[in-house]
C-alpha positions in Angstrom: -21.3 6.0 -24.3 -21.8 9.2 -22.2 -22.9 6.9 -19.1 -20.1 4.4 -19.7 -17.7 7.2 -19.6 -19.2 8.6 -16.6 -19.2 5.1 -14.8 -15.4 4.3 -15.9 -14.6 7.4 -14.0 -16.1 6.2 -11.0 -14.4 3.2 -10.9 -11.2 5.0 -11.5 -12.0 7.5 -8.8 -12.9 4.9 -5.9 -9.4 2.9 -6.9 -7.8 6.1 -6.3 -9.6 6.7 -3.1 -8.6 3.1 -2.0 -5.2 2.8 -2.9 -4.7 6.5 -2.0 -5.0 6.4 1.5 -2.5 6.8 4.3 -3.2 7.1 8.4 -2.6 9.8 10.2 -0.6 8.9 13.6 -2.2 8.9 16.8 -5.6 9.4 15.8 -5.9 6.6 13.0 -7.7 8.5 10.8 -7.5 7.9 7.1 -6.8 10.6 4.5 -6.5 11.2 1.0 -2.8 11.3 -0.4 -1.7 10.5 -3.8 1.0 12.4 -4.5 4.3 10.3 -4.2 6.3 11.3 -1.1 9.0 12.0 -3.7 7.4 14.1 -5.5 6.3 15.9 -2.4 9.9 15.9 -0.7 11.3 17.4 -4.0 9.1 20.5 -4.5 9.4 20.5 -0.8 13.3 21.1 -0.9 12.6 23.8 -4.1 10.0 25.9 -2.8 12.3 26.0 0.7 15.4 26.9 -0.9 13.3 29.4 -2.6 11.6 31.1 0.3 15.2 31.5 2.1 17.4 32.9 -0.8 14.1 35.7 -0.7 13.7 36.3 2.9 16.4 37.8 4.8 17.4 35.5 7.5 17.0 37.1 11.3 21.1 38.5 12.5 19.6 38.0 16.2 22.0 34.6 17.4 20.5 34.8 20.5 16.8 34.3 18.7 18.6 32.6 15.9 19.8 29.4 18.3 16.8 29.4 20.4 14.7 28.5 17.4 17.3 25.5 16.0 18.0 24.6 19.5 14.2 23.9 20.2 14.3 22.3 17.1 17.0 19.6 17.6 15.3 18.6 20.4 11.8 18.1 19.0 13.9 16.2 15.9 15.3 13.9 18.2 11.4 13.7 20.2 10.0 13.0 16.6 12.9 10.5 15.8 12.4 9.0 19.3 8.3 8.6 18.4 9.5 7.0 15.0 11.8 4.2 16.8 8.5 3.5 18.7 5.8 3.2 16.8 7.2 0.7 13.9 7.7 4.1 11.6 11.6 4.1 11.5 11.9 3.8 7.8 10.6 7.5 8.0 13.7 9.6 9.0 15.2 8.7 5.6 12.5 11.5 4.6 13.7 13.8 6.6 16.3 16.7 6.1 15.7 19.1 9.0 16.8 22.7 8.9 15.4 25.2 11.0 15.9 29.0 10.0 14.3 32.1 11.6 13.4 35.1 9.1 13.2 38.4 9.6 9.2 39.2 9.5 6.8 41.3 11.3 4.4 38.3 10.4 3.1 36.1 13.0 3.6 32.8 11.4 5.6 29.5 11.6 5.8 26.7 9.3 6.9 22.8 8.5 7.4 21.8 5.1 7.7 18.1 4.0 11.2 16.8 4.8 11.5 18.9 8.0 11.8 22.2 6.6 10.9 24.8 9.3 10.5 28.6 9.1 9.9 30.7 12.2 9.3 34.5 11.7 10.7 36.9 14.0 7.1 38.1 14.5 5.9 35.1 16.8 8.7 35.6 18.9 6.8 38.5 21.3 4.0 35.5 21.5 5.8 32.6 22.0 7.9 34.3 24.5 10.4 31.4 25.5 12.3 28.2 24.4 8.9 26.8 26.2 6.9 28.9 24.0 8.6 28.4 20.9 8.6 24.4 21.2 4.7 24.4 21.8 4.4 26.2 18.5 7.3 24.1 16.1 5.6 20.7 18.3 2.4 21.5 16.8 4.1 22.9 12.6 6.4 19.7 12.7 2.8 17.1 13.7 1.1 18.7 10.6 4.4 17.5 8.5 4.3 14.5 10.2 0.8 14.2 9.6 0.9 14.8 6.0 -1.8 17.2 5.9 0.0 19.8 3.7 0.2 16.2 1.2 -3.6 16.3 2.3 -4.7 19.5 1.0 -2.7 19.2 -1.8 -4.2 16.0 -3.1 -7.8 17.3 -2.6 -7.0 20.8 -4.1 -5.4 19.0 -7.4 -9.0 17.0 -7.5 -11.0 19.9 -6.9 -9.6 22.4 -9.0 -7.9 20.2 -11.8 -9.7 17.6 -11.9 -6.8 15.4 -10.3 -4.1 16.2 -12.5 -0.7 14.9 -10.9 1.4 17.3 -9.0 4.2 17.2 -11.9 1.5 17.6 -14.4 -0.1 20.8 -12.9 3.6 22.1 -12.6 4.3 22.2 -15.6 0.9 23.0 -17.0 -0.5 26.0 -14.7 2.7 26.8 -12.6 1.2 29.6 -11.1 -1.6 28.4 -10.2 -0.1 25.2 -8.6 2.2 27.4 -6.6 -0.5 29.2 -4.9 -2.4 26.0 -3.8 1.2 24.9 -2.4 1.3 27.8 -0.7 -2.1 27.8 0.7 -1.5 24.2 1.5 1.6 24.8 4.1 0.2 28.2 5.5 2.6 30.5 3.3 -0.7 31.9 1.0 -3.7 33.9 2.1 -6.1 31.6 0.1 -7.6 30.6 3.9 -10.9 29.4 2.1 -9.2 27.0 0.5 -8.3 25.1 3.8 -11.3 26.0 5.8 -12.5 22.2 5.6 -9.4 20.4 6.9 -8.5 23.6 9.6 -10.2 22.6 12.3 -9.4 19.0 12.1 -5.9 19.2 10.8 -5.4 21.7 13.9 -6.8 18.8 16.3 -4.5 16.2 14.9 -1.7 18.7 15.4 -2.5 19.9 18.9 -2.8 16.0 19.8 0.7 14.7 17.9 2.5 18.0 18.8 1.7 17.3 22.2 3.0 14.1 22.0 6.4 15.3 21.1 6.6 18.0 23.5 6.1 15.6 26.2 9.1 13.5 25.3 10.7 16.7 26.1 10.8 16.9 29.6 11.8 20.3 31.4 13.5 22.7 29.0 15.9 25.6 29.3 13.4 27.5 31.3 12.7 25.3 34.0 9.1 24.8 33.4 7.7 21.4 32.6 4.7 20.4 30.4 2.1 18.8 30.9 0.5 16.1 29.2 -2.9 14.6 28.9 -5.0 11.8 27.1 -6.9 14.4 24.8 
């Protein structure tokens, strides 16, 4: 009985694993995702109406429009690479906001649905409109990428035995908030992600680059530069 049990698990696991998979654009890799992109979009829009109404929003417009500026045009690149590549049914999932926060933190971020989050502290890094496109090019390809949908899917299997998202919700909250944290860079739990990081960082670097070059010259006069990676 023990063995049957064992063996009916299997079976249920490699269906998951086939019907489970998406690919991940340009490279053509396949990865792990079951969670419905509903589901994914809906927490999505919750935890990213959270995080604004409990950060203060940056008062520098000058800052402030930079980073939405920059943004517009890399939604209209991502749109652009949509409309080219068969994948136009995909706007519909997208809601793009862009918001700058005030944080000494050097991070940026791209939820599901187009969500983006720039802190004040990668400004002094990123330097220009240039600099700031290189770095939402490369947040926006892991959305686009569904890595965050990635991580998540393999976290729920490792650590609850592949309990659905809405399940593990409802059932250990806290917990299920920290791996969605850790998944789209908002948590410290950086062990959790150390097998996908370097990988998920190369699909980024080679999508983001993608979209910056469909950019052309920006405010600052400077043009990229793009390459077969």
């Amino acid at each position: 009985m023990k063995h049957a049990k064992i063996y009916l698990a299997l079976i249920v696991s490699i269906a998951l694993l086939t019907l489970s998979c998406t690919t991940v654009p340009v490279t053509g890799r396949r990865q792990l995702n079951f969670i419905p992109a509903n589901t994914m979009l809906s927490m999505s829009y919750q935890q990213y109406s959270q995080f604004i109404k409990s950060n203060k929003l940056s008062t520098d417009q000058t800052k402030t429009r930079q980073v939405t500026d920059v943004g517009r045009k890399i939604q209209r690149a991502v749109e652009q690479y949509f409309s080219e590549n068969g994948m136009a049914d995909r706007k519909k999932d997208y809601d793009w906001e862009f918001n700058l926060v005030k944080s000494k933190d050097v991070n940026a971020w791209c939820m599901p649905g187009g969500k983006v989050v720039f802190y004040t502290g990668i400004l002094p890094y990123t330097r220009n409109e240039d600099g700031v496109a290189v770095v939402m090019g490369h947040e926006i390809a892991h959305a686009v990428a569904a890595h965050g949908n990635e991580r998540m899917s393999h976290m729920l299997a490792v650590q609850f035995g592949g309990l659905a998202l809405s399940v593990a919700l409802a059932q250990r909250p806290g917990e299920t908030q920290g791996l969605w944290m850790a998944a789209f860079g908002l948590g410290a739990q950086v062990g959790l992600l150390l097998p996908f990081s370097r990988l998920h960082e190369y699909e980024a670097d080679r999508l983001g680059l993608t979209f910056i070059g469909k950019l052309g010259k920006l405010g600052t006069g400077s043009h990229f530069i793009t390459y077969d990676m």
